[in-house]
C-alpha positions in Angstrom: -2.7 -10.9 -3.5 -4.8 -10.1 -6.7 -4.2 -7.2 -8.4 -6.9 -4.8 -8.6 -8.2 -2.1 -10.4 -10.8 0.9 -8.8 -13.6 1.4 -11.4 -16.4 3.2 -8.9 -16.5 5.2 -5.5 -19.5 5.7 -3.9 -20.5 8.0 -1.1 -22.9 8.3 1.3 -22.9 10.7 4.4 -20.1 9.7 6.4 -19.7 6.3 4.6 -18.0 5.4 1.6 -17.9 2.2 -1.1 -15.3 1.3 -3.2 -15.7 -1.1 -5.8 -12.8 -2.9 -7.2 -11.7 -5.5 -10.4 -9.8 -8.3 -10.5 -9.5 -11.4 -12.6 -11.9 -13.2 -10.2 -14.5 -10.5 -10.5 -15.5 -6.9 -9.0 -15.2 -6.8 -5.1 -16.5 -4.1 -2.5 -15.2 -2.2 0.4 -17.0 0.1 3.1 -15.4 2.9 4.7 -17.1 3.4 7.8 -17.0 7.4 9.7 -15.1 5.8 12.2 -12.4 4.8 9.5 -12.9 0.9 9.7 -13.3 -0.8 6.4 -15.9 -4.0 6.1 -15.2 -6.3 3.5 -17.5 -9.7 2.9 -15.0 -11.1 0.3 -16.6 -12.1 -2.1 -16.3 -11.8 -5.9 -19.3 -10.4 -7.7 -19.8 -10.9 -11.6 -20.8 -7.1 -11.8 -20.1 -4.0 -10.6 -23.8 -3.0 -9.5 -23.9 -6.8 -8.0 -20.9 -5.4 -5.5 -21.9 -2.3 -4.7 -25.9 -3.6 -3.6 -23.7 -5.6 -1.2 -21.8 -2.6 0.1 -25.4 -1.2 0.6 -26.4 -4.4 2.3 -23.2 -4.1 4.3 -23.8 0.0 5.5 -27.4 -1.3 6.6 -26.0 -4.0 8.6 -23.6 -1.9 10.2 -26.3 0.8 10.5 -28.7 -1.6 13.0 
């Protein structure tokens, strides 16, 4: 597993994004309210590039 360091939490009512470096690059993670966490896993070469995804991800979700 890589090691990884939290640089950014976002939040959004009942929603939250985590965003996450490693070596590889900065990855996200969505909290859902219901607790479940959605993860694409991908590596991003930015922090801004991995949260828009999280956003991308809460939309999804939100549909």
């Amino acid at each position: 597993m890589q090691d990884c360091e939290l640089v950014d939490v976002l939040t959004y009512p009942g929603w939250a994004i985590a965003i996450g470096r490693t070596a590889l690059g900065y990855r996200c993670w969505v909290f859902t309210p219901d607790f479940t966490v959605l993860d694409d896993g991908e590596f991003y070469p930015t922090s801004e590039a991995a949260a828009e995804t999280a956003r991308c991800l809460i939309i999804d979700s939100r549909e």
